[in-house]
N, C-alpha and C positions, 0 to 999 in steps of 0.2 A: 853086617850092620853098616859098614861104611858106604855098601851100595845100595840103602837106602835113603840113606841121609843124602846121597847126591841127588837122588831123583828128587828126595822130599825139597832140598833147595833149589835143583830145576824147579821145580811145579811151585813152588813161590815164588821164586821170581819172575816165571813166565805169566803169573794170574794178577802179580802187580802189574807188570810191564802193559799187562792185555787192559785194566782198569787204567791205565796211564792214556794209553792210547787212546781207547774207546771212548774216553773223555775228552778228548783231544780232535775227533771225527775222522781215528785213522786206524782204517781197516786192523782190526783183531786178526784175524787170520796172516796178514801178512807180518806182524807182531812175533806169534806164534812160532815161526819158519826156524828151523836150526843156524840156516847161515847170513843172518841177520845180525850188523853191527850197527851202533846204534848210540846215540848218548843225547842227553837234557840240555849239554851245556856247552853247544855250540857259538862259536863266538861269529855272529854275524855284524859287518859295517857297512854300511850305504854311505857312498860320497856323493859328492854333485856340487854346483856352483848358486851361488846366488849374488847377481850384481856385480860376477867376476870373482869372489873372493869362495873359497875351499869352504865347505860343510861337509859333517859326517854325522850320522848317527849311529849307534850299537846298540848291541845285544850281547849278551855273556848267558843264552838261556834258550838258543834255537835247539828247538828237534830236531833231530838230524835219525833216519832208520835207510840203510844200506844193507839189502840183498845180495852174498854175493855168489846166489848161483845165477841170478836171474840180471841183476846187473839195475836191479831196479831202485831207485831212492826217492824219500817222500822228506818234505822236512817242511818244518811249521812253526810260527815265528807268532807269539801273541804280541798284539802293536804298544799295550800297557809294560811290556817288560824293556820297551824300547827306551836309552837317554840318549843327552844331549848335552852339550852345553848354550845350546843357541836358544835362549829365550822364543823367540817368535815361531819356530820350529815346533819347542816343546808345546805349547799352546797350540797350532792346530794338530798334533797330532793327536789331544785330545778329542781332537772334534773329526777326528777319521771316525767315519761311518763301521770300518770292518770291527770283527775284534781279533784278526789276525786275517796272513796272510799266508798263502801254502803253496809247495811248489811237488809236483808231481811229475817224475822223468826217468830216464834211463840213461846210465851211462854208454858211453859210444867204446863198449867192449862188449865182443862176444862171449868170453868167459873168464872171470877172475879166481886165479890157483890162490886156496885156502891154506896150503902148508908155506907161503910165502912166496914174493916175487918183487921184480927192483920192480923201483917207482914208475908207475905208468899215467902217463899224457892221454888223456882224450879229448872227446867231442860231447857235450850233455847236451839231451833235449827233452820238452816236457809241456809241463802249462801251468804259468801261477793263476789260483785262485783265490780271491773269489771272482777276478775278471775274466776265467776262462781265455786266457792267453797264451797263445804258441810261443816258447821264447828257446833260445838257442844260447851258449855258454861252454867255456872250457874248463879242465881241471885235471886233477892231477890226486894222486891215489900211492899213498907207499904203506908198505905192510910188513906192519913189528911183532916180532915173536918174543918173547922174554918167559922162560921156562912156562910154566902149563898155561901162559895168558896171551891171546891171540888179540891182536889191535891193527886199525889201519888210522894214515892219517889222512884228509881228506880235506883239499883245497878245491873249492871253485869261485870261477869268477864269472859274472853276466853284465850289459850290458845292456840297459831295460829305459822306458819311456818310464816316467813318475808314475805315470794313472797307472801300471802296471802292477806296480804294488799299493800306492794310495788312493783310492779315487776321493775328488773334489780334495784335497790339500791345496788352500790357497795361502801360496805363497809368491808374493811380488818379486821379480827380478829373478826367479828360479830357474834353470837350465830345465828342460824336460827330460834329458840325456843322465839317468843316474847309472852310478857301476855300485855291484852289489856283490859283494865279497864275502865267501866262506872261506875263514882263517884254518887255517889248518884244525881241525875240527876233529880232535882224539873219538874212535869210535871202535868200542872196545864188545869184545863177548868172553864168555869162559869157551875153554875146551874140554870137549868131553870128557 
């Protein structure tokens, strides 16, 4: 009985996750994968300058799905779940044409050990879309075991031109030079 009730909670959860995604325009099948960690509620910040003075916008709501036999991550940012406190900010971002923004890459490791390993430094590279852009970025990867619950936590940092993730944002006095920061970013699976 007990080893059906597991699989029966696998296969719910993986049929949401796969509706989650697939609504989201991110591959089902990679969804699917056993060593896929993964979470809703990633907290993404974009800073940048305007007229000299520090701006930042957030998110508490990025996709975040990390492969780790493959090394691969996909994460997906809707522009609506984006605040601010900057007035002028908030109003064009209403008027950003996307209705998100996506980044599609691989970590710069050949293999990440699933039973645990100290924090590792890399190299990430990939392409945000929907501008089909090469972009390059660092980060960093450490991996929490807490009895039968397997998590990693997951910083990266990029260093992007604005069109890169906004196209047409007009904003006066804006830097074009934004850094675009995944905060340590819990990204959790069960173990079998």
């Amino acid at each position: 009985m007990k080893t059906t009730c597991r699989y029966f909670r696998q296969f719910i959860k993986y049929t949401l996750v796969s509706l989650i995604f697939a609504g989201l325009n991110i591959p089902v099948a990679f969804a699917q994968q056993e060593d896929i960690y993964w979470t809703s509620k990633g907290q993404l910040i974009i800073r940048g300058q305007i007229d000299g003075e520090p701006i930042e916008i957030g998110s508490k709501e990025l996709l975040v799905l990390l492969d780790y036999e493959s090394g691969k991550v996909v994460m997906k940012q809707k522009i609506s779940d984006l605040y601010t406190d900057n007035d002028m900010i908030r109003e064009e971002l209403n008027n950003v044409q996307e209705d998100y923004f996506r980044f599609e890459g691989k970590l710069g490791i050949d293999y990440i050990n699933t039973t645990g390993h100290p924090p590792i430094d890399f190299q990430i590279e990939g392409t945000m879309y929907p501008r089909d852009k090469d972009v390059m970025g660092k980060g960093r990867l450490v991996h929490i075991v807490q009895g039968t619950a397997n998590a990693c936590l997951l910083s990266l940092t990029f260093q992007l031109d604005i069109d890169d993730v906004f196209q047409g944002l007009q904003l006066n006095g804006m830097d074009k030079k934004i850094y675009v920061t995944v905060v340590k970013s819990l990204l959790a699976r069960e173990n079998e």
